[in-house]
N, C-alpha and C positions, 0 to 999 in steps of 0.2 A: 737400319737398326731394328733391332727385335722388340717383339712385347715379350713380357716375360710375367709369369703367374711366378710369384714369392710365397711359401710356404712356412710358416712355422715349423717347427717341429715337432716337442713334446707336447701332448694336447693336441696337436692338429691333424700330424701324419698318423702319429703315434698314440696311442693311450696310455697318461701317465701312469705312474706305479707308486700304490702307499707303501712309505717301508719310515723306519725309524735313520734319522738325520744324526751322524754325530757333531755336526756342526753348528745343528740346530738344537741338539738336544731332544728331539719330539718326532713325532710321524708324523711327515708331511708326502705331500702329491712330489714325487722328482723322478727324471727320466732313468728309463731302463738299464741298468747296468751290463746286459748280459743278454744277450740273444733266447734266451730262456722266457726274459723279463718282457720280450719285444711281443706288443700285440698291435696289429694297424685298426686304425679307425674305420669303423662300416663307412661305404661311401667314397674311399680315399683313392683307391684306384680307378674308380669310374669316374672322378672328377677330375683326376689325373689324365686318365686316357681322355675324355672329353674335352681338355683344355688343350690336349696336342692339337686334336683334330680342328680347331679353332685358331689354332695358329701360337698359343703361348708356348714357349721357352719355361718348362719348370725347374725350380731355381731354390734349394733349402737355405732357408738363413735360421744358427742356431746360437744360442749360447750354451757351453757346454764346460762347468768349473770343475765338475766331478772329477777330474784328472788332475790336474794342479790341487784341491783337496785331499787327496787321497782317500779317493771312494770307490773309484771305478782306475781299472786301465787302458792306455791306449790302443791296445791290444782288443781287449773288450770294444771299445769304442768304435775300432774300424772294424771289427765281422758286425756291427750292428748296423752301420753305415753298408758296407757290402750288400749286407741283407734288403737295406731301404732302396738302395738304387736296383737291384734286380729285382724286385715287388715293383718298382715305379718305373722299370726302363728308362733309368737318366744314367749320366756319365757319375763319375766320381766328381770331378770336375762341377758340377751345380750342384753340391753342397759347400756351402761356406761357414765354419764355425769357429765360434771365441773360447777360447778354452780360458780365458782369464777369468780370474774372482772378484767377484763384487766388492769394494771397495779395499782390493789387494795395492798395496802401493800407490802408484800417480792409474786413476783412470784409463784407459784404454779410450780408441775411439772405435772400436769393433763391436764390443761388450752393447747390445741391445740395453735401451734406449739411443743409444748412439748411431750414427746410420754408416760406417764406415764399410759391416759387409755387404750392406747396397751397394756400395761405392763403388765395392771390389769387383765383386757380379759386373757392375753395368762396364767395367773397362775391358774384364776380361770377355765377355761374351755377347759385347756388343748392345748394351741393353736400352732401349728409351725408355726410361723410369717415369715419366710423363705418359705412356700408353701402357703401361704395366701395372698388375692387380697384387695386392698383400691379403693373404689368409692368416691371419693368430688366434690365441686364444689370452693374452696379455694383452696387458696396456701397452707394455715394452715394445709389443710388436708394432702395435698401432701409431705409438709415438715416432717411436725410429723412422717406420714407412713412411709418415709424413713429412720429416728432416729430411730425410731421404729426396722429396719431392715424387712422390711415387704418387700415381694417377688416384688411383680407389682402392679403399681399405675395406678388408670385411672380418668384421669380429666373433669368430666362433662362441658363443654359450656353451660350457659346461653345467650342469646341472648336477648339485648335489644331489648323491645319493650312498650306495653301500660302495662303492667303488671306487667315489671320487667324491673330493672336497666340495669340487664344483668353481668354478670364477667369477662369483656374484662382485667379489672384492674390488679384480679387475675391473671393471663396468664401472662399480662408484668412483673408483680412482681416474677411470678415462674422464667420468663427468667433472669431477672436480677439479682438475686439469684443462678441463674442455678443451679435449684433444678427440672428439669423435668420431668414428669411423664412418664411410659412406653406408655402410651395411649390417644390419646384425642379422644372424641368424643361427639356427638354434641345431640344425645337421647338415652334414656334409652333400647331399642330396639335394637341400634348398640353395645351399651355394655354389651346384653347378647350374640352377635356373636361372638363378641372380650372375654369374658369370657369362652367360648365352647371351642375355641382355644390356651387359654395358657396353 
């Protein structure tokens, strides 16, 4: 069986995007609609390429409601995904996503907090979730990977600024939950030293 390094996405791979929410009513941080929208995170390919070379299996797990919403289309969604697997040299195949809506109908069990695209990953691609690492920048992610039974977690910091909201939110929500990750860290850089070393 494989290890396999789990990914987030928006916020992890990616850098989210402020735009105004119809859903929400307001301008919130949400992922890229549009290949335009798409910028990666400093760091993301040298952690990426560094965790082949160690042996992990990389592996996206996302939620993605934009499409069932009607904010983004499918269309949209796979040249942006095309885009991340040729930036990151992965198959199509390791990315796993939930296109369901938060509290649409009966629950999902794919929908992050839930760990079912764990699930999915380790049947399809062979995976020991017990020797396998989770990068997020949510609590979602953190919670999940550990339902999930996944070895070690590590919690990206966003810090507010002109850009981004930042996920200070996340962090109090993991503590109150006491759901904590093995690691925090504050760039993608510290988390392939923190990687070299588990």
């Amino acid at each position: 069986m494989k290890k396999a390094l789990f990914l987030d996405r928006d916020g992890t791979v990616n850098k989210m995007v402020k735009k105004y929410s119809r859903s929400y009513n307001k301008i919130i941080e949400d992922t890229p609609f549009s290949l335009q929208e798409l910028v990666f995170n400093d760091g993301i390919k040298e952690l990426a390429d560094g965790a082949k070379k160690i042996g992990y299996k990389l592996i996206i797990i996302t939620n993605q409601p934009s499409i069932i919403k009607g904010e983004s289309s499918l269309k949209d969604y796979e040249e942006i995904t095309k885009k991340i697997c040729e930036f990151l040299k992965i198959d199509r195949s390791s990315i796993f996503e939930c296109f369901h809506k938060e509290g649409y109908s009966l629950e999902c069990n794919c929908r992050k907090p839930s760990p079912g695209l764990f699930l999915m990953a380790k049947g399809m691609h062979d995976i020991d979730l017990k020797k396998s690492v989770m990068i997020g920048d949510s609590w979602k992610d953190i919670k999940a990977a550990k339902t999930a039974g996944i070895g070690k977690t590590i919690f990206l910091r966003r810090m507010e600024n002109k850009n981004q909201f930042g996920n200070r939110e996340d962090e109090e929500k993991m503590r109150e939950l006491k759901i904590l990750p093995d690691f925090f860290s504050d760039d993608l850089m510290e988390v392939h030293k923190i990687l070299k070393n588990i």
